[in-house]
C-alpha positions as CSV (number, residue, x, y, z in Angstrom):
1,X,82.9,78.2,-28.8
2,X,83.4,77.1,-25.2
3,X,82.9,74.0,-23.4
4,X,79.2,75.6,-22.0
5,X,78.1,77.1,-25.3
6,X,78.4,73.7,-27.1
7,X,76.0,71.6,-24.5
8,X,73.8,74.9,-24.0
9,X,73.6,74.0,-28.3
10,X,73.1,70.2,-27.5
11,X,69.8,71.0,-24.8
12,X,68.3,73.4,-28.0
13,X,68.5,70.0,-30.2
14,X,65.0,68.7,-29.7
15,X,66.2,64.6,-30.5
16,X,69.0,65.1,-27.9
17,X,66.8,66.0,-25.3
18,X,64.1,63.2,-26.6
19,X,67.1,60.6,-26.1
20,X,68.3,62.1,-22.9
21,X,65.3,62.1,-21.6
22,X,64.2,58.8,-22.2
23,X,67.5,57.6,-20.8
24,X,66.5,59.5,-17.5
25,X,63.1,57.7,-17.1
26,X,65.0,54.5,-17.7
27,X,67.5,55.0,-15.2
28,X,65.4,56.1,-12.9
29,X,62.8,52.9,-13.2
30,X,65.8,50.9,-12.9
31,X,67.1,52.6,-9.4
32,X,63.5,52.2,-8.6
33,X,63.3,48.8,-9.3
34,X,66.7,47.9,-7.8
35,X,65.3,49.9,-4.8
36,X,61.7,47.9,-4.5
37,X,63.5,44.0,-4.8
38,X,65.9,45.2,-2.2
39,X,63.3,46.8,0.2
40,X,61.1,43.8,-0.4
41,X,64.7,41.3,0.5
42,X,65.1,42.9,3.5
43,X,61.2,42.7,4.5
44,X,61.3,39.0,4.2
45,X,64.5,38.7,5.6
46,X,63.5,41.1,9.0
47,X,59.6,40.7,9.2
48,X,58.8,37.6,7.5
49,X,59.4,34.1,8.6
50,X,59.7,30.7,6.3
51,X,59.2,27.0,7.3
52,X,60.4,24.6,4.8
53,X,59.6,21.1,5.3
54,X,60.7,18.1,3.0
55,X,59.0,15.0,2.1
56,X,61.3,12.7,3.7
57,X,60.6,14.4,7.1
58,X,58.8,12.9,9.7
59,X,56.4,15.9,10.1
60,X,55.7,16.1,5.8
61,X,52.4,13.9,6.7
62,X,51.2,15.2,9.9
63,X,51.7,18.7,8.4
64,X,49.3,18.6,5.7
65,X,46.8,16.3,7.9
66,X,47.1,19.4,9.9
67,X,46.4,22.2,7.2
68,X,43.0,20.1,6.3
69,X,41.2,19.7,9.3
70,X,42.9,22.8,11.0
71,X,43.9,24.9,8.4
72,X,43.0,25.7,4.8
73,X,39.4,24.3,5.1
74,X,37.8,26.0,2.4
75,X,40.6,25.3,-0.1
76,X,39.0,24.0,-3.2
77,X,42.3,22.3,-4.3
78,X,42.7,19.0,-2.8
79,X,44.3,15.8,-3.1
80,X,43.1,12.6,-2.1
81,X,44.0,9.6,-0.1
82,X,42.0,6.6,0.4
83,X,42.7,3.9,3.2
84,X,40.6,1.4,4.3
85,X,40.2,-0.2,8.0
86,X,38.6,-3.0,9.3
87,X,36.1,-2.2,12.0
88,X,34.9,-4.2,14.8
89,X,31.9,-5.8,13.1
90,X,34.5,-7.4,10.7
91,X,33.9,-4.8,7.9
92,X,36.0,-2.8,6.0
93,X,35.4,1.0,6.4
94,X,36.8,2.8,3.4
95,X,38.3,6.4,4.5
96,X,38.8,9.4,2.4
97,X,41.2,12.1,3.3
98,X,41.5,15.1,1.5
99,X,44.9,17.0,2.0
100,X,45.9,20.5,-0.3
101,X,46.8,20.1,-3.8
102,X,50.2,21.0,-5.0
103,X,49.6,24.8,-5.5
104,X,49.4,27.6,-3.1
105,X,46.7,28.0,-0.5
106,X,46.1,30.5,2.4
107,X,44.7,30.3,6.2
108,X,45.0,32.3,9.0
109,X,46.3,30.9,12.7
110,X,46.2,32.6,16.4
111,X,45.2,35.8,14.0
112,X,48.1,35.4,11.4
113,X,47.9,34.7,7.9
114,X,49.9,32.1,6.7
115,X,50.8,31.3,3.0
116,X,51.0,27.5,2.6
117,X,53.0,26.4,-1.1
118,X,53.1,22.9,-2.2
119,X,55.7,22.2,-4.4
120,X,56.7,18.7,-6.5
121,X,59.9,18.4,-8.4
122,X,59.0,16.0,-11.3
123,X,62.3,15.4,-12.5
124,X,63.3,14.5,-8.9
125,X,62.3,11.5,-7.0
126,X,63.0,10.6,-3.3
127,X,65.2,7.5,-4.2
128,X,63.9,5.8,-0.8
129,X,60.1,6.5,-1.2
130,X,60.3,6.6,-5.1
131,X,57.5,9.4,-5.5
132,X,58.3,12.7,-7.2
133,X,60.4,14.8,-4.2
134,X,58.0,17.6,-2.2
135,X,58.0,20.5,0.0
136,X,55.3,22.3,2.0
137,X,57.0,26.2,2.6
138,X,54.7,28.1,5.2
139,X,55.5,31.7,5.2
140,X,53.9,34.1,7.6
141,X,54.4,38.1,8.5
142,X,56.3,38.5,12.1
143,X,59.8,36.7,13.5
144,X,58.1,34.6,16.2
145,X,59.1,31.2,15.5
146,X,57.2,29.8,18.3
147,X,54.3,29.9,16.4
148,X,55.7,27.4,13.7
149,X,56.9,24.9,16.5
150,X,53.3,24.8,18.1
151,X,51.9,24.1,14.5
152,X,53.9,21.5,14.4
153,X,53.0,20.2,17.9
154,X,49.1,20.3,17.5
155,X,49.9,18.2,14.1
156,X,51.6,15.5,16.0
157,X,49.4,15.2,18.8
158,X,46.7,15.0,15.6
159,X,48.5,11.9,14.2
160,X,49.0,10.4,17.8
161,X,44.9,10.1,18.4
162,X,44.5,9.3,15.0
163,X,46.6,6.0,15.8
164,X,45.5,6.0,19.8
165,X,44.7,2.3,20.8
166,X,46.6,0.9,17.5
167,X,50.0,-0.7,17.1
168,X,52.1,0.4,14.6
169,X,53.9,-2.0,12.8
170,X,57.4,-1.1,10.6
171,X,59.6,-2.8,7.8
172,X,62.6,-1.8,6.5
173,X,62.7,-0.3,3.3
174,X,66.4,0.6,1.8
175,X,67.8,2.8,4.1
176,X,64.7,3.7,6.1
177,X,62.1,2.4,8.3
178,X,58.4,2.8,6.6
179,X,55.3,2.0,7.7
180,X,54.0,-1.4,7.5
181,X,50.0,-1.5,6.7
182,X,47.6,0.3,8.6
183,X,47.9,0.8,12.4
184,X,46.5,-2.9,14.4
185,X,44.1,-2.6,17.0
186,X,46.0,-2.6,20.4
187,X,46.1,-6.5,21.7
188,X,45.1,-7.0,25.0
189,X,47.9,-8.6,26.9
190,X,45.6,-10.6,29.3
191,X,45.0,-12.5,25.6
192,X,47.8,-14.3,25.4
193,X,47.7,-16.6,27.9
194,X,51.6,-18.2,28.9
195,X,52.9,-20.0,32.1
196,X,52.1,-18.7,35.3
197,X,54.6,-15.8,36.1
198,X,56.3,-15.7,32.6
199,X,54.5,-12.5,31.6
200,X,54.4,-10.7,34.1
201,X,58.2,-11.1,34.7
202,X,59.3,-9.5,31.5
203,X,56.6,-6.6,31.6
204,X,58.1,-5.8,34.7
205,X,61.4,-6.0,33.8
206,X,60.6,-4.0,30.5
207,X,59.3,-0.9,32.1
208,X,61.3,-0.7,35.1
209,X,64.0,-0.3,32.3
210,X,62.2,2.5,30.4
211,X,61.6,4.3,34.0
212,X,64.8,3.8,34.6
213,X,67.6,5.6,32.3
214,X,69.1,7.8,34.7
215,X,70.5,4.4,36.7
216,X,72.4,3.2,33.3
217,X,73.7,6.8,32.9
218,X,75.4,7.3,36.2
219,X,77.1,3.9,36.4
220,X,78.0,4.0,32.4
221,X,76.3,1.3,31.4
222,X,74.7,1.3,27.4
223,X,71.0,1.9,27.5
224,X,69.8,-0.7,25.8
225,X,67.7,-4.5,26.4
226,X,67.9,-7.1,25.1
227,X,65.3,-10.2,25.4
228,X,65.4,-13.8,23.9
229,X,62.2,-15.6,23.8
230,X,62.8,-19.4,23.1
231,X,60.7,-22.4,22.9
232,X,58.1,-24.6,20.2
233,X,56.3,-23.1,17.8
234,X,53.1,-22.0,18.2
235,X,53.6,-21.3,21.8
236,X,52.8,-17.2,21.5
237,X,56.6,-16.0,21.3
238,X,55.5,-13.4,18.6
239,X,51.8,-12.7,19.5
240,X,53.0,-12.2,23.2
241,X,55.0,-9.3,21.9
242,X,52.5,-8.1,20.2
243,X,50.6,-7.6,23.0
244,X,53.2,-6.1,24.9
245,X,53.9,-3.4,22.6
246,X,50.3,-2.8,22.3
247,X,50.3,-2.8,26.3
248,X,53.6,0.0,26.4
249,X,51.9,2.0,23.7
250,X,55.2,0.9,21.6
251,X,55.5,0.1,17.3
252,X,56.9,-2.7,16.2
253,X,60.0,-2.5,14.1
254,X,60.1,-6.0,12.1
255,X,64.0,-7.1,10.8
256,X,64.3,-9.9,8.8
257,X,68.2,-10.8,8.9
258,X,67.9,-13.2,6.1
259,X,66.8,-10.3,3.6
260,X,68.6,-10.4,0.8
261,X,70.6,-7.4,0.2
262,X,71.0,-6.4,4.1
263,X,74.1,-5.9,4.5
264,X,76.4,-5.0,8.1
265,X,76.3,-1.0,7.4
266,X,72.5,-0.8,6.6
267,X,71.6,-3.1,9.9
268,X,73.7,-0.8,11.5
269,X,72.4,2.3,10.1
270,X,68.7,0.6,10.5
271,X,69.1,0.0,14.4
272,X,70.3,3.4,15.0
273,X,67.0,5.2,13.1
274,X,64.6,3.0,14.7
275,X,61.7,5.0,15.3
276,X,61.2,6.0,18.7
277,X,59.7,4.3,21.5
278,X,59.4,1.2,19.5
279,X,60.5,-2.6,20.1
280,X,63.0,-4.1,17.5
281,X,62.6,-8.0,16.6
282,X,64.2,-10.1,14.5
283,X,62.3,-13.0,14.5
284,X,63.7,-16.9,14.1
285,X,67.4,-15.8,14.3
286,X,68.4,-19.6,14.4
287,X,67.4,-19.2,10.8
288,X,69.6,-16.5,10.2
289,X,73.0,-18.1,11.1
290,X,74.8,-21.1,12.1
291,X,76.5,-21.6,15.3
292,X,80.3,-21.1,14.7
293,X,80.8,-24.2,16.4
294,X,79.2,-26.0,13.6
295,X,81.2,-27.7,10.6
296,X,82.6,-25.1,8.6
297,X,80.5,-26.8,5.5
298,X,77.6,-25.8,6.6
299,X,78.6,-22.7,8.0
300,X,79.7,-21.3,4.1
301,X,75.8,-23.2,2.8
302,X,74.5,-20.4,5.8
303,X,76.7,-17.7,5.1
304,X,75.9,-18.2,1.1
305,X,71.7,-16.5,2.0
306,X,72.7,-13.3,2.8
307,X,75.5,-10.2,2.9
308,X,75.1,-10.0,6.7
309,X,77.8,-11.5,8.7
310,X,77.2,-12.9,12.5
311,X,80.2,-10.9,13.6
312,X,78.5,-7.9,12.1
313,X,75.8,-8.7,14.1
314,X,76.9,-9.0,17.3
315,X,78.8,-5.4,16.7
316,X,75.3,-3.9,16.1
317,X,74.2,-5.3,19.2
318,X,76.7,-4.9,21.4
319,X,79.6,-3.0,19.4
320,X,81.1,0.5,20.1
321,X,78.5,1.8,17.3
322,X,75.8,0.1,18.4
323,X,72.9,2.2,19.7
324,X,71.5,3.1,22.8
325,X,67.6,3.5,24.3
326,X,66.9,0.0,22.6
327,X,64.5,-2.7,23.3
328,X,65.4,-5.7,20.9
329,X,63.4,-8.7,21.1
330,X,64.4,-12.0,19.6
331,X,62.6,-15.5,19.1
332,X,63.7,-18.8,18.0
333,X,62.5,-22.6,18.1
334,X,65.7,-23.9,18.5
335,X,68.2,-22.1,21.7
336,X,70.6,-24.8,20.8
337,X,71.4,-23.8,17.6
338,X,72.5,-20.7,18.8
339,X,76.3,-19.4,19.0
340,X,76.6,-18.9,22.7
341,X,78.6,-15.2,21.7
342,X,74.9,-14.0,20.1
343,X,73.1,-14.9,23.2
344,X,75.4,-13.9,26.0
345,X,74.6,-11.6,29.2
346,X,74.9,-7.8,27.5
347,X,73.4,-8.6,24.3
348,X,70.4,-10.8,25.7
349,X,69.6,-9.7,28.9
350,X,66.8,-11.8,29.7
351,X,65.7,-15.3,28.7
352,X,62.6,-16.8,28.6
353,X,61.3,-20.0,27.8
354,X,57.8,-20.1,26.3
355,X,56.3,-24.0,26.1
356,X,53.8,-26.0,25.7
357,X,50.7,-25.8,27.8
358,X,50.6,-26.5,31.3
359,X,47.3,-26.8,33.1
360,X,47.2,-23.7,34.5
361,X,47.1,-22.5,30.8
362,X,44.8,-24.9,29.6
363,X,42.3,-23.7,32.0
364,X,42.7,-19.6,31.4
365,X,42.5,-20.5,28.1
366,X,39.0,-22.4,28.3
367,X,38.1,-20.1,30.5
368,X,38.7,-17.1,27.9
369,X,36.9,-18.8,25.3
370,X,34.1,-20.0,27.1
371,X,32.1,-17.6,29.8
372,X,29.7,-18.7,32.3
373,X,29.0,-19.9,36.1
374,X,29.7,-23.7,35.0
375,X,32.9,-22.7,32.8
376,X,35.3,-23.1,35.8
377,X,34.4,-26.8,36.8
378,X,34.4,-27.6,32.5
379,X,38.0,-26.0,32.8
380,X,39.2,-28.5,35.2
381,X,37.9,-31.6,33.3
382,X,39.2,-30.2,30.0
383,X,42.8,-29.6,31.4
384,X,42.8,-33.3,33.1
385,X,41.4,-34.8,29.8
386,X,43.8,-33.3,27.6
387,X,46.8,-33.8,30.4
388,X,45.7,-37.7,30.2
389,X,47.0,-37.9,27.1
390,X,50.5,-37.2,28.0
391,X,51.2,-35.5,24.8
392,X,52.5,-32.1,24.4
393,X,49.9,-29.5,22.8
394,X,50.8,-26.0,22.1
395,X,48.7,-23.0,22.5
396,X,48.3,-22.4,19.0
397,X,46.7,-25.8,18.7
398,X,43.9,-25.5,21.5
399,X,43.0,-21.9,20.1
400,X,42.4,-23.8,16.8
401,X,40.1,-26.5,18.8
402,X,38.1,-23.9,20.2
403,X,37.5,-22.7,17.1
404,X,36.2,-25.4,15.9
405,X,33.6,-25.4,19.0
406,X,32.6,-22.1,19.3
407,X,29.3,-22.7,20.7
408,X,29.4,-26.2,22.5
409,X,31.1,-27.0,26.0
410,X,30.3,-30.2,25.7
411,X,31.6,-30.9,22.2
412,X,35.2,-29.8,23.4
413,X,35.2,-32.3,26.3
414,X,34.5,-35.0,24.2
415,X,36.2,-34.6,21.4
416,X,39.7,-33.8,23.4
417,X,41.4,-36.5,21.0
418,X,40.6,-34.6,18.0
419,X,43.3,-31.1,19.0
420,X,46.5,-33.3,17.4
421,X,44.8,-34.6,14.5
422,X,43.4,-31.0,13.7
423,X,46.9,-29.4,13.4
């Protein structure tokens, strides 16, 4: 029997041909298969395009602000986030904002559909936030990836006139800079009332340096400000910077150098991720370290509150590493007490002394309280009758006086004795 005649024998055998057949079909389901998840590869990879974006980015917020109000708004799978914000009337508004649910959800965009997938990895957490770690992945049909950068455009501009007129304030938290509370109203800079000439000299000075990088670049100088604000407390050193953040449309980034487990790398590493435009200040740095011309006693007693060093310091403020396109603000009570290296032309730039009331700023000050045709003579007897006294009175102490006369003129011109014994 030949080779031919003994599979011609095999094909006659009905379970041979049962086997063999089923053995086709497989094969053939599997080619198929193999065919479809490779066709369907190259789709996505060719006509498909993916945005993934993390938690810890920037844009993780804004993003699904965005999908809400702009996006999925008939998505019946939401998540909730309640804030609250005092209004004008001195209430508190509670706000609700809905936001997708972990899940998938669709919309459609400039006459795309879009595939929106929330995701949380429970046995992950964002060690800096300390919440279960997320993505939002965006896939949509096309290779235009213009369309993803002007979602991501219209979603900031979103969060920008949801905080328009606010100041933002920030704190360190680990290794990042977080949000501090809900966005302030914007302070008025004609509210804090200082010597004649003080403010206005550092608001000038401040934005002719943001209007200004191009000059640092072409003579290679660092871009970066520094300011020292010096004087009694109570004077407005830290309110007066409020108001001028509020005035450049700047946040506040709050550093507290006697924080206990700051150490030289994480200032470092803090300065340099400062959110942008935003005005760094470390408050009462007297507090934070003793002059190195001090007793060396004392200097171990200072050295003993926290892990960052002054020479650390000064190379975060002045140092190779040290960062650029920086406005740093500090305040003290006490110049003195300051090492002449930490205060020196490079790393404070401009000094300003903010004291005790002069009469031009009792005046403003009575004047801003208290409105009316008459309030400009009562201005001029209030700042002799206090002056008379020949005792030193801060702005923080006449604010409180007013206060305590709201409503009456007369009361504060007679009762000018009163504004030391109320503090």
């Amino acid at each position: 029997m030949t080779l031919i005649d003994y599979f011609a024998s095999l094909s006659d055998n009905p379970y041979f041909g049962a086997g063999f057949g089923l053995f086709g079909l497989g094969a053939g389901a599997a080619v198929l298969r193999k065919c479809f998840q490779g066709s369907l590869i190259l789709f996505r990879r060719h006509y498909m395009i993916t945005l993934e974006v993390p938690c810890r980015d920037k844009s993780y917020q804004w993003l699904l602000q965005w999908i809400t109000e702009k996006g999925a708004r008939q998505t019946q799978h939401l998540s909730v986030e309640t804030s609250f914000e005092q209004k004008d009337t001195g209430q508190i508004k509670t706000t609700y904002d809905f936001i997708p649910s972990v899940g998938t959800h669709f919309f459609r965009y400039g006459g795309t559909w879009i595939r929106v997938e929330r995701t949380r990895e429970q046995q992950t957490l964002d060690l800096h936030m300390g919440v279960p770690w997320e993505t939002v992945t965006l896939t949509a049909f096309g290779r235009d990836k213009h369309m993803y950068f002007s979602i991501l455009e219209e979603a900031r501009q979103m969060a920008l006139r949801k905080h328009e007129g606010k100041t933002i304030m920030y704190t360190a938290m680990g290794s990042e800079w977080r949000q501090f509370g809900h966005p302030r109203k914007r302070r008025p800079i004609q509210s804090v009332v200082l010597d004649t000439g003080v403010a206005e000299r550092i608001l000038y000075d401040v934005k002719e340096f943001i209007a200004n990088p191009g000059w640092y670049s072409d003579r290679g100088i660092p871009y970066r400000r520094g300011y020292l604000l010096h004087g009694p407390p109570g004077c407005g050193k830290s309110s007066f910077i409020t108001a001028l953040a509020g005035e450049l449309e700047f946040g506040i980034c709050v550093l507290n150098l006697s924080e206990r487990g700051l150490t030289d790398d994480r200032l470092n590493h803090l300065l340099s991720v400062a959110p942008q435009q935003s005005i760094i200040l470390l408050e009462d740095v007297d507090a934070a370290f003793a002059s190195r011309e001090e007793n060396a006693q004392v200097k171990a007693a200072y050295e003993g509150l926290n892990r960052v060093t002054f020479s650390g310091l000064l190379n975060c403020l002045d140092g190779v590493a040290s960062t650029e396109a920086r406005i740093l603000f500090m305040t003290t009570n006490y110049i003195d007490r300051l090492d002449p290296a930490l205060i020196r032309p490079g790393r404070v730039d401009v000094k300003e002394f903010i004291g005790y009331c002069s009469r031009e700023q009792l005046e403003l000050m009575f004047l801003r309280f208290y409105r009316g045709e008459e309030s400009a003579t009562l201005a001029s007897s209030f700042a002799n009758s206090v002056l008379k006294f020949k005792k030193p009175v801060s702005p923080a102490q006449i604010q409180g006086y007013f206060m305590f006369h709201k409503e009456n003129k007369e009361e504060v011109l007679t009762n000018v004795d009163k504004i030391w014994t109320l503090s």
